[in-house]
C-alpha positions as CSV (number, residue, x, y, z in Angstrom):
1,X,0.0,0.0,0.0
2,X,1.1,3.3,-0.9
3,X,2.3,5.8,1.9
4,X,0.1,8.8,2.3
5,X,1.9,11.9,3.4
6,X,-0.1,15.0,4.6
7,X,0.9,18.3,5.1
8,X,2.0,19.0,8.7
9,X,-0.6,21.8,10.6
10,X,0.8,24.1,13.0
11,X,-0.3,24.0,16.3
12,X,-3.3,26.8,17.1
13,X,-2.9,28.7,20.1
14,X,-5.5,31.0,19.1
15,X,-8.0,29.4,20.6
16,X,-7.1,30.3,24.1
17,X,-5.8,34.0,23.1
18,X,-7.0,36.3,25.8
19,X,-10.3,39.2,24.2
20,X,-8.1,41.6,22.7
21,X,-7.5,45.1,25.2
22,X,-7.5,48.1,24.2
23,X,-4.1,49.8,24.5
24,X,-4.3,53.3,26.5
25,X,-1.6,55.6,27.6
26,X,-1.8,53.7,31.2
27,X,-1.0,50.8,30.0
28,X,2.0,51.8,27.8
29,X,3.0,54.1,31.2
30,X,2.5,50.9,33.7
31,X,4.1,48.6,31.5
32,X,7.4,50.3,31.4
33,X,7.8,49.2,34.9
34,X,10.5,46.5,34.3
35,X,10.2,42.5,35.2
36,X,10.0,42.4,38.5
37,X,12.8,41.1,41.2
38,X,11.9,38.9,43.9
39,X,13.5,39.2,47.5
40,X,12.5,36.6,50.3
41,X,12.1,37.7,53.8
42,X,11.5,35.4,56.6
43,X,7.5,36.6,57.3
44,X,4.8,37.5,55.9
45,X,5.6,41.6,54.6
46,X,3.2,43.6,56.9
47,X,3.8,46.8,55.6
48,X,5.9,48.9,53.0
49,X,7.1,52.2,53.1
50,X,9.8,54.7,50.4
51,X,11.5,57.2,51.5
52,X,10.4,60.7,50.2
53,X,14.0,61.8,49.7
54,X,16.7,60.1,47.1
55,X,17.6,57.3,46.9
56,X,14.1,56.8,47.6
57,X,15.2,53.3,49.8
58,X,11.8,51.5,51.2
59,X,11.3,50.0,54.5
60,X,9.8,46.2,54.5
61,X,8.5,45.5,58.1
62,X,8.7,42.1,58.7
63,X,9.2,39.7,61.4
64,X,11.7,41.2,64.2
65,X,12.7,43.6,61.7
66,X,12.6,46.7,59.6
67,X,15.0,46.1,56.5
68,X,15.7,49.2,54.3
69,X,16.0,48.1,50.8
70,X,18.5,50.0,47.9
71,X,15.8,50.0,45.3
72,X,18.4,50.2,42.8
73,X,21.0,47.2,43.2
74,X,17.8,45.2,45.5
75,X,19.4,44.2,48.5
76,X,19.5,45.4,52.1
77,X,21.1,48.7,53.2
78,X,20.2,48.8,56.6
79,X,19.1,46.1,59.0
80,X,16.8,47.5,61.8
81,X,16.4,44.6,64.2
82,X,15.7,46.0,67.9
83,X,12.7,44.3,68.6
84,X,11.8,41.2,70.8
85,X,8.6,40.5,69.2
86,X,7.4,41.0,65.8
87,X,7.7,44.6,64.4
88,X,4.6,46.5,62.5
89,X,4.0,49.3,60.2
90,X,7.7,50.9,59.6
91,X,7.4,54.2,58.4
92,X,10.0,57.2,57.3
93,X,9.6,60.9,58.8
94,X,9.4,63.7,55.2
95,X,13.3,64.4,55.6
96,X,14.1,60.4,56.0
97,X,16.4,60.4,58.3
98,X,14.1,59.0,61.1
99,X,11.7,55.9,61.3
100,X,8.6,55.1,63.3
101,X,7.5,51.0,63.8
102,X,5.2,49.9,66.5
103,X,5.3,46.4,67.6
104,X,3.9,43.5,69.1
105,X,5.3,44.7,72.5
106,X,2.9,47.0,72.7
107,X,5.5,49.8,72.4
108,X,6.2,52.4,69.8
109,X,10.2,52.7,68.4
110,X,12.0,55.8,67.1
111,X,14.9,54.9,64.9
112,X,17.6,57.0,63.5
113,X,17.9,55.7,59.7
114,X,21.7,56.0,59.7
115,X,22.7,54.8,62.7
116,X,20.1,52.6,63.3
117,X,19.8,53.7,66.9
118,X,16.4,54.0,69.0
119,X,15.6,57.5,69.8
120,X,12.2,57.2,71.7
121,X,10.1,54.4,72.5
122,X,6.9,55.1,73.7
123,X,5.0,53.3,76.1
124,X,1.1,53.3,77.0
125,X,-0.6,50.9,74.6
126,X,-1.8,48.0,76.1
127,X,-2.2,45.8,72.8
128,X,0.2,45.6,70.3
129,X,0.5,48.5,67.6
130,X,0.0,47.7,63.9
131,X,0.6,50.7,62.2
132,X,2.8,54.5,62.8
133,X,2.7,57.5,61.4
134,X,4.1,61.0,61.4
135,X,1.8,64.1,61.6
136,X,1.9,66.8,59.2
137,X,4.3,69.3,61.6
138,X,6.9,66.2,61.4
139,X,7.3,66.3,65.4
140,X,4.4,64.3,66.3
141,X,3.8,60.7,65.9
142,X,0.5,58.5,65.7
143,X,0.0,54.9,66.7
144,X,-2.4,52.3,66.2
145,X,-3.4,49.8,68.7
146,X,-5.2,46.5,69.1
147,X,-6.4,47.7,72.2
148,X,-8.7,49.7,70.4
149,X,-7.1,52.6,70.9
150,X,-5.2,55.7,68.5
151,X,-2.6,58.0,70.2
152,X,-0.8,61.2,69.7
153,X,3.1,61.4,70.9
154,X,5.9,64.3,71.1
155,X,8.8,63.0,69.8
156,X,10.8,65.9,72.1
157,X,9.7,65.2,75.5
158,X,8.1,61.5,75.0
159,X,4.6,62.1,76.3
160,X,1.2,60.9,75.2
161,X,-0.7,64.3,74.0
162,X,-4.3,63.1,73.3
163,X,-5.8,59.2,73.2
164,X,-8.6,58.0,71.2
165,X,-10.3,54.8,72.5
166,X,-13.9,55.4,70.9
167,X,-13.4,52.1,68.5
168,X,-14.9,49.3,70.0
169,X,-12.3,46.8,68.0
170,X,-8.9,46.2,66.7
171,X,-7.6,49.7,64.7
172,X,-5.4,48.5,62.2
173,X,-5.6,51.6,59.6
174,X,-5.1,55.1,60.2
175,X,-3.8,58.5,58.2
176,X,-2.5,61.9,59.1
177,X,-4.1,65.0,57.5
178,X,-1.8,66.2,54.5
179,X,-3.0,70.1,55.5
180,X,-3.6,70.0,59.1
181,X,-1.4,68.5,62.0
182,X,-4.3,68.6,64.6
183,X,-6.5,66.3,62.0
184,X,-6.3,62.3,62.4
185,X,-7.9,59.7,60.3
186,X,-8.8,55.9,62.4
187,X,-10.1,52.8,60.4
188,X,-10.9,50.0,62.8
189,X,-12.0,46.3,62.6
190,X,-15.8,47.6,64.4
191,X,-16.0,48.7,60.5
192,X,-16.0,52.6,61.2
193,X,-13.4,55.3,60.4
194,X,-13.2,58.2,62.6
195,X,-12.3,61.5,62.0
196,X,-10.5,63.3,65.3
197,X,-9.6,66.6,66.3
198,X,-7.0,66.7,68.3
199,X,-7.5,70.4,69.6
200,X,-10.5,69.6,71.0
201,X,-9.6,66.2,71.7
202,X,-13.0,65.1,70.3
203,X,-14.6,62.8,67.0
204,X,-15.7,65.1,64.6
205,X,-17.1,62.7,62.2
206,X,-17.9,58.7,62.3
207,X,-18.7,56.7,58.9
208,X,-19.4,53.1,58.8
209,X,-17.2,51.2,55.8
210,X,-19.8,47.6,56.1
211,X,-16.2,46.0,56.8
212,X,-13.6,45.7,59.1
213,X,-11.2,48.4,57.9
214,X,-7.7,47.3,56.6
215,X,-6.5,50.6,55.1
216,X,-7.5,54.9,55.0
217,X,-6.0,57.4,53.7
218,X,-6.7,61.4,52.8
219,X,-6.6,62.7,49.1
220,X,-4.1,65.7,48.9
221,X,-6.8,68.2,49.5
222,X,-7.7,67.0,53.1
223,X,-11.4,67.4,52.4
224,X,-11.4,63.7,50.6
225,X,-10.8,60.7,52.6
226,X,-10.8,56.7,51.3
227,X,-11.4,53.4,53.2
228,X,-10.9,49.8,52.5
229,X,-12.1,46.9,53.5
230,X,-13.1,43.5,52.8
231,X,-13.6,43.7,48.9
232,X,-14.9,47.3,48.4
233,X,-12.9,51.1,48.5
234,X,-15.4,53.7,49.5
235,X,-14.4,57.1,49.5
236,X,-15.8,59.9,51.3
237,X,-16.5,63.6,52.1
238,X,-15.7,65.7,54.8
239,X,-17.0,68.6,54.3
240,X,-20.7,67.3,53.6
241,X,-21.0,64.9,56.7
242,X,-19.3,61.9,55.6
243,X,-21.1,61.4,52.5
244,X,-20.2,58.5,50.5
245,X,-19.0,59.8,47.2
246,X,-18.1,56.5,45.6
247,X,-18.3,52.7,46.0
248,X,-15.5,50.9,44.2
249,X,-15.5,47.0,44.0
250,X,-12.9,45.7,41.7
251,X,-11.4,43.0,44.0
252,X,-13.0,40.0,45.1
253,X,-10.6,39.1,48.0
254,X,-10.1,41.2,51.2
255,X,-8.2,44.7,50.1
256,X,-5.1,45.3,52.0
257,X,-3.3,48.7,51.1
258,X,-4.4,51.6,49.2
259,X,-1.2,54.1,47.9
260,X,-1.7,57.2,45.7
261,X,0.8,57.4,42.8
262,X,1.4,59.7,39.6
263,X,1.1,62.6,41.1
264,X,-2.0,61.8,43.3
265,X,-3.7,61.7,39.6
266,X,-3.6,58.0,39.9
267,X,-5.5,55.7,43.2
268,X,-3.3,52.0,43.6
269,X,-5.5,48.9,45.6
270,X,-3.7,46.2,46.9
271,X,-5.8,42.8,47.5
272,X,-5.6,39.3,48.5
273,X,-6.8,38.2,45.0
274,X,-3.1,38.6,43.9
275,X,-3.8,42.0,42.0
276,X,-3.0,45.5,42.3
277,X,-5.4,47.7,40.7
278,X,-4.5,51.3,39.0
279,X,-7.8,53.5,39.0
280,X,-7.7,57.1,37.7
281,X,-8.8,59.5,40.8
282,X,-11.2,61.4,39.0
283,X,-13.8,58.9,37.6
284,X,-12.2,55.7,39.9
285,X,-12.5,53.7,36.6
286,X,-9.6,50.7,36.5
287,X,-7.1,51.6,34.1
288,X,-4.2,48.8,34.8
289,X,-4.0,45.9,36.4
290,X,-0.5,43.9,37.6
291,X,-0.7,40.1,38.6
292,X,1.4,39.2,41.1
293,X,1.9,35.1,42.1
294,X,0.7,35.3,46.0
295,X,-1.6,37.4,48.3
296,X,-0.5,40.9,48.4
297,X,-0.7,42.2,52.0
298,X,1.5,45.6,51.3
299,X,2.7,47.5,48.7
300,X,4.2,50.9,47.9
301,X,5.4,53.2,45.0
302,X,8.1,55.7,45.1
303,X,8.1,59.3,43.6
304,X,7.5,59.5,40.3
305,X,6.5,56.1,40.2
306,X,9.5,55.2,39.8
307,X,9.7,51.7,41.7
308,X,6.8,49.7,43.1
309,X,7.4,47.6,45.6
310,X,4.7,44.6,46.9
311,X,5.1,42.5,49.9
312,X,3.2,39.3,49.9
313,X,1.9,36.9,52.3
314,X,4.6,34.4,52.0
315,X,7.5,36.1,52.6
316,X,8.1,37.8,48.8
317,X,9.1,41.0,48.2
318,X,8.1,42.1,44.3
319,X,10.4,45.2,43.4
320,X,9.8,46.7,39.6
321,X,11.8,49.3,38.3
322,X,10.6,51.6,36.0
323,X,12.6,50.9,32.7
324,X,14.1,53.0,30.0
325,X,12.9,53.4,26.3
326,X,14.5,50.3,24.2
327,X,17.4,51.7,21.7
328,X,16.1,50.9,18.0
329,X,17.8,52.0,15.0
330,X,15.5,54.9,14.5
331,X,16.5,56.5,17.9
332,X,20.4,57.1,16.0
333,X,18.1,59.1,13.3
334,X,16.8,60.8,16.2
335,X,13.2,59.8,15.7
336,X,12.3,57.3,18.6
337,X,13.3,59.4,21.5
338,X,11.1,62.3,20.3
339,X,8.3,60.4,19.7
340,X,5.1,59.8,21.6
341,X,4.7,57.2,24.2
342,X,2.3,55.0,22.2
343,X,4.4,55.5,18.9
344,X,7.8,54.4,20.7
345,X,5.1,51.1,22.0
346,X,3.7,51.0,18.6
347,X,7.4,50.4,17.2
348,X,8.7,48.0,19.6
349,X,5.4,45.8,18.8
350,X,6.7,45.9,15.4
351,X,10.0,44.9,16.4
352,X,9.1,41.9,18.2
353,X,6.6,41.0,15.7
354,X,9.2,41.0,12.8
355,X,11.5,39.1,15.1
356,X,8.5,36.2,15.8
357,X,8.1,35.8,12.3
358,X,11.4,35.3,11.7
359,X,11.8,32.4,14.1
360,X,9.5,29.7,14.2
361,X,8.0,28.3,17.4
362,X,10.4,25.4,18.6
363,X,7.6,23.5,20.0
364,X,6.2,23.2,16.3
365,X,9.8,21.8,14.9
366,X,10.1,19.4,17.5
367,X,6.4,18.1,16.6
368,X,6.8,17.9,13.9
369,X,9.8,15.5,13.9
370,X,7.8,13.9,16.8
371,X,10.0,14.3,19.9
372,X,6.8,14.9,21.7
373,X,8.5,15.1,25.1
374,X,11.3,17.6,23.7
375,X,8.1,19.8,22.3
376,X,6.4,19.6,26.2
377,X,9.7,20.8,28.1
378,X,10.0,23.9,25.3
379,X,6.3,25.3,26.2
380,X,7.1,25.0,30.0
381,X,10.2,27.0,29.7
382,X,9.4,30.0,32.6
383,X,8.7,32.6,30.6
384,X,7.1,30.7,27.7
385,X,4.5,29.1,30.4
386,X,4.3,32.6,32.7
387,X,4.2,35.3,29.8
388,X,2.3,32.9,27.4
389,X,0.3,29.9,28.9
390,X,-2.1,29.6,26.0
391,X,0.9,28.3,24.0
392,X,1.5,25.8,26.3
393,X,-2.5,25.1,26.7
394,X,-2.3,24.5,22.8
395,X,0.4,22.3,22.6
396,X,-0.9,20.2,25.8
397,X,-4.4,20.4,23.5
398,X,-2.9,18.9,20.5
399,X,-1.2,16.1,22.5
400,X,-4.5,15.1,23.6
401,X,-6.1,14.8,20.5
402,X,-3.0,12.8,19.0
403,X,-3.1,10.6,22.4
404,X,0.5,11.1,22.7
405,X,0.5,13.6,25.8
406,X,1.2,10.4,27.8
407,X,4.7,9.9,26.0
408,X,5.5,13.2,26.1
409,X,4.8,13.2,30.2
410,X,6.8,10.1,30.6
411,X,10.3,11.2,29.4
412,X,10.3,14.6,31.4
413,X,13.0,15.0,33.8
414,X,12.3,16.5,37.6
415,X,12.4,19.9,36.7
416,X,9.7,19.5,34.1
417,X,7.6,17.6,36.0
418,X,7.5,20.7,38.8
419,X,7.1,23.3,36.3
420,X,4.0,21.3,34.6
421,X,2.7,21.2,38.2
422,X,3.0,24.7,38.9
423,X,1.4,25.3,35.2
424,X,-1.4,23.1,36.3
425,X,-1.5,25.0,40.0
426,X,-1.8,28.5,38.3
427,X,-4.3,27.4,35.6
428,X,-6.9,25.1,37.1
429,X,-9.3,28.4,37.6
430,X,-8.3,30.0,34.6
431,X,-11.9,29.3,32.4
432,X,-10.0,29.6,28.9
433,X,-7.2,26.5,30.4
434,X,-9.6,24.4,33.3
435,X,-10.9,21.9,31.0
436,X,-7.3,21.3,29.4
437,X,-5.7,21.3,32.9
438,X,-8.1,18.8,34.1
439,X,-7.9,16.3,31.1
440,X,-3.7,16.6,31.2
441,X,-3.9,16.4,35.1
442,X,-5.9,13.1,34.6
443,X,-3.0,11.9,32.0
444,X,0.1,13.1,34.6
445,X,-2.3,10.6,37.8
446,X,-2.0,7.9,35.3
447,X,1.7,8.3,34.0
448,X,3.4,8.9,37.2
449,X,0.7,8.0,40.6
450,X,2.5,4.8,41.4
451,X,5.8,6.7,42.0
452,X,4.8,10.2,43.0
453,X,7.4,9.2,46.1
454,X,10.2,8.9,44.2
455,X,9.5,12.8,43.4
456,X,11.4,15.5,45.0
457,X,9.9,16.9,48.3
458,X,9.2,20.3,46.7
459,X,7.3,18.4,43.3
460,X,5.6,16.1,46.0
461,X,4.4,19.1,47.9
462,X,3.1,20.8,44.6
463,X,1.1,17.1,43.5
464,X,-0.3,17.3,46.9
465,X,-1.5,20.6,47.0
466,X,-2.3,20.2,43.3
467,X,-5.2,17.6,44.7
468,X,-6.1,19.9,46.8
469,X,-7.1,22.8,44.3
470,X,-8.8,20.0,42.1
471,X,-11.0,18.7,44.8
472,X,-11.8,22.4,46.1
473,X,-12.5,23.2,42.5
474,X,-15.0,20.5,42.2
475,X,-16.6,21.4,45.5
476,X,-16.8,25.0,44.1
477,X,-18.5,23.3,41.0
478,X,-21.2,21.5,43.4
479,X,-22.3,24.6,45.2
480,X,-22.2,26.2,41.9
481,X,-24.7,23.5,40.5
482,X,-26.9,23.4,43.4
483,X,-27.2,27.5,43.5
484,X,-28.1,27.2,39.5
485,X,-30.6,24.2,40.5
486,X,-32.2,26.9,43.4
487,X,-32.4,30.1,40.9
488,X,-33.9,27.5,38.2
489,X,-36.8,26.4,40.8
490,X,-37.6,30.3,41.8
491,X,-37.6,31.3,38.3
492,X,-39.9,28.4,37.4
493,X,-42.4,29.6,40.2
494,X,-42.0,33.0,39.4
495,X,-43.9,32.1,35.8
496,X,-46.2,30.4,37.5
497,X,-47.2,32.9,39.9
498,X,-46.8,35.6,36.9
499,X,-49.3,33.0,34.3
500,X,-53.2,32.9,33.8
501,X,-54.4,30.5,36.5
502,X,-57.1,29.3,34.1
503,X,-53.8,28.1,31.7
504,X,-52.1,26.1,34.7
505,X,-51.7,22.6,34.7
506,X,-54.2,21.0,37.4
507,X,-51.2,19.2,38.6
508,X,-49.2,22.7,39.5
509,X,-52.7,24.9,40.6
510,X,-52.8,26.0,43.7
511,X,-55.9,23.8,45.7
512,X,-56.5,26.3,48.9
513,X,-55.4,29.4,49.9
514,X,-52.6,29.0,51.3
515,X,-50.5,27.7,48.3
516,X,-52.2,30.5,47.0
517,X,-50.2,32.8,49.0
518,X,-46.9,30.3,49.3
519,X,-46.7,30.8,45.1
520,X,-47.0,34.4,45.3
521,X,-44.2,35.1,48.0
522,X,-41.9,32.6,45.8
């Protein structure tokens, strides 16, 4: 019999393309923050803080400890580590040469920045104190406490000036007035935020945020305050009794930290989801978002916007540095430096376009000469199965349909086999990848479950947690079918209440009054 030779088909990845976006000026100004650098700390990052001065370093409180970070070569320039317990809200003083932390000691530490001596420690809280500040006159200092209560220091003579104790739970969020130095800000866990004057050492205003209150702070003005907590930013007016202004719910996890960057023209939201959202201040519509691979607990962004820093709850400090315009050959003609923002983007696209074409994806060469497991470890490369998963979806995809996925699983070495997992990991709720992931997670059980011990402990761990997701994710499909079954039976009563009773079925009419009235209310 003849041999019958067909063409060979590339691989389509469009399938799981992500809806085309529309590029905006934020976008092309957000993206020119550079790949980020990850630092590991030994707790989760409780708070963040830059410098306002140059170098612009950045506190990460952490553990026992307030590291101040270089943001330029990454690493630690000081190491503030005079604490017993665990240290909370580090923050720099506007000339940044001193630095406030409270602590789970229940005291309040003063730090010079270059020597890295204590200056002042204040004592008088009775619960431990989550978060510092600096008032506007610089020679003040505010503290937050879990024993429910907000106070007012002299950094000169040491004494407590005014206390707070109307909240009647933890205070964890707090701001000083950009315009006033008598004007403080209190977000507490009882789900208000208070508004103090400390010249009449009274509450001049009391809103209620629906959640307990992770973050506050005041819009340059003074007459503009915002609150977040649990998955909504509301933000609120002074001068016209604490009315509500707006209701922003991007996040669906707990938000953490809110930051105000470019200029104040730009709100920042950090969440538990793993996002931090960009909104413009003005119509608090989202403009950018940036993914980051944990829960985000802090985050903050130096002047300019220069660097962005996000702590995360295992330990991870993200830094990004903004980057420089790429050098093409039309910048020596002195055309790409002068041009716009969205040109210069508009030309780099090209660029890498050209440079795609040019080279053909290896995955497809190796497929072609069918070393399938040689094509699977080139779409898990890190930046091939981070920057572009639906590559990798597509190739896993094709696999299946030639039944092959199995060979290609079975040659990979111990590397590949942890980076598939983590692919799986980061795409089982990902609704353009789930049914692929599932189907290929399926074909990994069968290749490798009777040695999953011979794994590493780390690839172990991820199999395990792997599970884990799966059988949550099939929970979360269960309460998902039984909510659609519920809607689908008060929808079906709602047309029968809503029909002609002379059109009813005998079998679904009402027979007395009182599934008269039962119908009706359903």
């Amino acid at each position: 019999m003849a041999h019958i030779s067909y063409p060979f088909k590339k691989t389509n990845k469009a399938v799981y393309q992500k809806p085309a976006s529309v590029l905006t000026e934020d976008c092309i100004y957000w993206k020119k923050l550079g790949l980020p650098v990850l630092v590991k700390e030994f707790g989760a990052i409780d708070y963040l803080d830059f410098s306002p001065v140059e170098p612009h370093y950045f506190a990460a409180t952490c553990s026992v400890r307030v590291q101040v970070y270089d943001p330029i070569t990454k690493v630690v320039a000081k190491n503030i580590s005079k604490f017993v317990e665990a240290a909370y809200g580090g923050c720099f003083r506007g000339d940044g040469r001193l630095l406030v932390a409270g602590s789970e000691e229940a005291v309040v530490k003063l730090f010079d920045v270059q020597s890295k001596n204590v200056l002042r420690v204040f004592t008088g809280h009775t619960g431990p104190v989550h978060r510092t500040f600096f008032t506007k006159d610089q020679v003040k200092i505010l503290s937050y406490s879990d024993d429910k209560s907000v106070n007012l220091w002299d950094i000169a003579t040491e004494e407590k000036l005014a206390t707070f104790s109307e909240h009647t739970d933890y205070v964890r969020a707090g701001a000083a007035s950009p315009i006033s130095p008598d004007i403080i800000l209190s977000g507490s866990y009882d789900h208000t935020v208070k508004l103090y004057d400390c010249r009449s050492n009274e509450t001049v205003l009391t809103v209620n945020h629906g959640s307990p209150v992770e973050s506050t702070l005041f819009l340059p003005s003074g007459g503009i305050f915002i609150s977040a907590g649990g998955t909504e930013i509301k933000v609120w007016d002074i001068f016209n009794g604490g009315k509500l202004l707006a209701n922003i719910s991007q996040h669906h996890k707990t938000v953490t930290t809110l930051r105000l960057a470019s200029n104040n023209s730009r709100l920042m939201s950090a969440s538990l989801d793993r996002h931090v959202k960009i909104y413009d201040i003005s119509t608090f519509k989202v403009v950018h978002n940036i993914d980051f691979p944990n829960a985000v607990l802090s985050m903050a962004i130096s002047k300019d916007d220069d660097t962005l820093a996000v702590g995360m709850i295992d330990g991870i400090i993200s830094i990004r540095k903004r980057e420089k315009p790429a050098k093409l050959a039309d910048e020596k003609r002195g055309l790409f430096k002068f041009a716009p923002d969205h040109i210069q983007s508009s030309i780099i696209e090209e660029e890498k376009k050209k440079e795609k074409m040019n080279k053909g994806p290896e995955y497809d060469k190796f497929l072609r000469k069918m070393e399938f497991t040689k094509a699977l470890s080139a779409v898990l490369k890190t930046y091939v199965a981070t920057k572009f998963p639906e590559k990798t979806a597509a190739l896993i995809q094709e696999m299946l349909r030639r039944k092959v996925l199995h060979v290609a699983m079975d040659g990979l070495n111990e590397k590949d086999i942890g980076t598939l997992l983590k692919y799986f990991k980061k795409n089982l709720g990902e609704s353009r990848f789930s049914r692929v992931v599932i189907d290929a997670a399926n074909i990994f059980v069968d290749v490798f479950g009777s040695h999953i011990k011979t794994f590493s402990e780390l690839n172990q761990w991820l199999y395990t947690s792997l599970m884990k997701d799966i059988e949550e994710e099939i929970e979360v499909c269960k309460r998902v079918s039984e909510l659609e079954g519920a809607i689908n039976l008060l929808m079906a009563g709602a047309q029968i209440s809503n029909s002609d009773p002379m059109e009813l079925n005998d079998t679904f009419a009402p027979s007395s009054k009182a599934q008269r009235e039962i119908v009706i209310d359903v």
